[in-house]
C-alpha positions in Angstrom: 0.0 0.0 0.0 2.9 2.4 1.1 5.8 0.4 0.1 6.6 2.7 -2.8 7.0 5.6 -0.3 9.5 3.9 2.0 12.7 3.4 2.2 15.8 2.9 4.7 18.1 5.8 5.9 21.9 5.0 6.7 21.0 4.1 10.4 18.2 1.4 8.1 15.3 2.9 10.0 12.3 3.6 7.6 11.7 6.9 6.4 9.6 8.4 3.6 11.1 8.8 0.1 8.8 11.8 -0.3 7.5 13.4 3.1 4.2 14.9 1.8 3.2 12.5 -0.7 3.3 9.9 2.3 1.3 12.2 4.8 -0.9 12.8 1.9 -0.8 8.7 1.4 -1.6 8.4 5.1 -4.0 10.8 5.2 -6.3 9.0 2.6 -5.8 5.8 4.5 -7.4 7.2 7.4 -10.1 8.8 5.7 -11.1 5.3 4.5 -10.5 4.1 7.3 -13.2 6.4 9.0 -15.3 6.0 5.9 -15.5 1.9 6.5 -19.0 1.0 7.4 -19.6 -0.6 11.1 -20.3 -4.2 10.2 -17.1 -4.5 8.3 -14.3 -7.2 7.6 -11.9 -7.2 10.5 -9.4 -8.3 8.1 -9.6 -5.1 6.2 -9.4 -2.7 9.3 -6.5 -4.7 10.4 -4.9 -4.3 7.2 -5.9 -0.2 7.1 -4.7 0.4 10.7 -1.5 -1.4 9.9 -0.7 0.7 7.1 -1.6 3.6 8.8 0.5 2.6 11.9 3.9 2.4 9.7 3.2 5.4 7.9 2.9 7.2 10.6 6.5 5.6 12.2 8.1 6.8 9.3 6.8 10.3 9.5 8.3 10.4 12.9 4.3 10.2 14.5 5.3 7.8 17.0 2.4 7.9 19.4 0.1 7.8 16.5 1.9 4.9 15.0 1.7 2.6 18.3 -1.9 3.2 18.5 -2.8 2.6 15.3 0.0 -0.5 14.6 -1.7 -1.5 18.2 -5.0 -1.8 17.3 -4.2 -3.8 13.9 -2.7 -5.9 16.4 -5.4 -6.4 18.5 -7.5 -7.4 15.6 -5.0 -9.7 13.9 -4.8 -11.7 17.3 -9.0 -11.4 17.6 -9.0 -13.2 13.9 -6.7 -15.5 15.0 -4.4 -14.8 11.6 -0.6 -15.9 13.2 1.2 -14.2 10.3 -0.4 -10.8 10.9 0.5 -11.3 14.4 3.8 -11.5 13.7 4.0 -8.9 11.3 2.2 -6.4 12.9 4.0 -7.6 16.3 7.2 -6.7 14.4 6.0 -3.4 13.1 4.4 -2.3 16.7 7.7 -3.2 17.9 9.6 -1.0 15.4 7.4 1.8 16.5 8.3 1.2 20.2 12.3 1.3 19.1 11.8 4.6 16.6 10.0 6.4 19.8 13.0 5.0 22.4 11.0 2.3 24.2 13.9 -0.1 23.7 12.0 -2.0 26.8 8.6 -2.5 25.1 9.8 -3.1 21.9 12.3 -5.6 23.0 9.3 -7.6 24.7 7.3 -7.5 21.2 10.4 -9.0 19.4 10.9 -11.5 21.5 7.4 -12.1 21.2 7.5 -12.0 17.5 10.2 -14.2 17.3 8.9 -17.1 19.5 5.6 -17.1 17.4 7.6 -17.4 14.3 10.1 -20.0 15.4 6.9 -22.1 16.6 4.3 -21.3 14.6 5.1 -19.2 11.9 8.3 -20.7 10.1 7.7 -18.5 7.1 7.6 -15.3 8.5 10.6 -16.4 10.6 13.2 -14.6 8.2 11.1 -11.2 9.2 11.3 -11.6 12.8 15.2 -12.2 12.8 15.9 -9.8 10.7 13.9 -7.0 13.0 14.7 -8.6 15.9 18.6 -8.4 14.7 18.3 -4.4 14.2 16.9 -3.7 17.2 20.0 -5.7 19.0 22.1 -3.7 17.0 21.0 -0.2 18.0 21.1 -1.8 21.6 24.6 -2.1 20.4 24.6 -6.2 21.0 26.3 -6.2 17.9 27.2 -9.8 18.3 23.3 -11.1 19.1 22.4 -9.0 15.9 25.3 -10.7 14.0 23.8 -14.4 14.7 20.0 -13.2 14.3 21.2 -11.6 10.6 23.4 -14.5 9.7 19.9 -17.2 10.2 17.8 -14.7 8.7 20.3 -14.0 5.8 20.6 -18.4 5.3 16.6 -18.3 5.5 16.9 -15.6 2.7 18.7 -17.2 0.5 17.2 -20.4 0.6 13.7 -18.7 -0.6 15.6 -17.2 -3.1 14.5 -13.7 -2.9 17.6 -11.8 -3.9 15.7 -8.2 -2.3 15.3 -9.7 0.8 19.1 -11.0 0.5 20.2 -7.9 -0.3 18.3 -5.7 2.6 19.8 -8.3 5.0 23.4 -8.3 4.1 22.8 -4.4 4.0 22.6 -5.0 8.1 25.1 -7.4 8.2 27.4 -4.7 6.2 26.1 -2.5 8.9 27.0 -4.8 12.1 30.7 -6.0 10.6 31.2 -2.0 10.3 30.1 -1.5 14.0 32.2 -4.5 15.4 35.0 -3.1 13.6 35.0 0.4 15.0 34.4 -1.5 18.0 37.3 -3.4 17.8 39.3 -0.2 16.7 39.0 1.8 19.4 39.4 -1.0 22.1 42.8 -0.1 23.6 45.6 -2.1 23.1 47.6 -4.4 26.0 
């Protein structure tokens, strides 16, 4: 829905490719979101409050984003649809970590990542690879190394070179912060 509008910064946070056709993106997803008549398809509220929730992250709207990526949450659990659980556990998460809630969102990883390793094997790639940036802006650079290198081997078994290449882009990312690590340990 907003994918076109999104992209990674240097830090590989999502940010906007173009600020006000995104608000202007967001905006129309909450006007059909209000528009939606009462009686209808949780799925597509869930999907509409999602989308809102992550375009509101990567405007920076954090408290909007957690209540909106909150209630798709909600909903996904109330349907009972694992994958959207995961997904939108993932995203809520994210939202947590871009506001500086590194104790909530670490929670909803964890969370995330348990659901996928046991019931949600194909979404499991996803939850490593999130769970492995957050550990890396904790600055457990080695726990993000091992989460990127089993989401990277995921990756490349299903063979979707994007998904490859947005997770070695993180592990580029880690190597570079264990070495400047390493650099400036002093020497014995």
């Amino acid at each position: 829905m907003l994918q076109h509008l999104i992209t990674q910064d240097d830090g590989l946070r999502m940010v906007p490719t173009d600020r006000n056709e995104l608000t202007a993106a967001v905006g129309r997803l909450r006007d059909e979101l209000r528009a939606l008549p009462e009686k209808t398809d949780p799925v597509r509220t869930r999907v509409l409050t999602r989308w809102v929730g992550l375009g509101q992250m990567c405007l920076g709207h954090h408290e909007d984003a957690r209540t909106f990526l909150q209630q798709s949450l909600d909903l996904a659990a109330a349907i009972g649809s694992t994958g959207a659980v995961v997904a939108t556990g993932l995203n809520l998460a994210d939202a947590h970590r871009y506001a500086g809630d590194v104790r909530t969102a670490d929670t909803l990883y964890r969370s995330a990542l348990d659901t996928a390793r046991s019931r949600c094997p194909e979404l499991l790639d996803f939850a490593l690879q999130h769970t492995g940036k957050h550990l890396m802006e904790r600055g457990d650079l080695a726990g993000a190394e091992s989460h990127l290198r089993e989401a990277l081997r995921l990756r490349i078994a299903k063979g979707n070179t994007e998904l490859v290449e947005s997770t070695q882009a993180a592990l580029d990312r880690v190597e570079l912060l264990l070495g400047d690590a390493a650099a400036a340990e002093p020497r014995a």
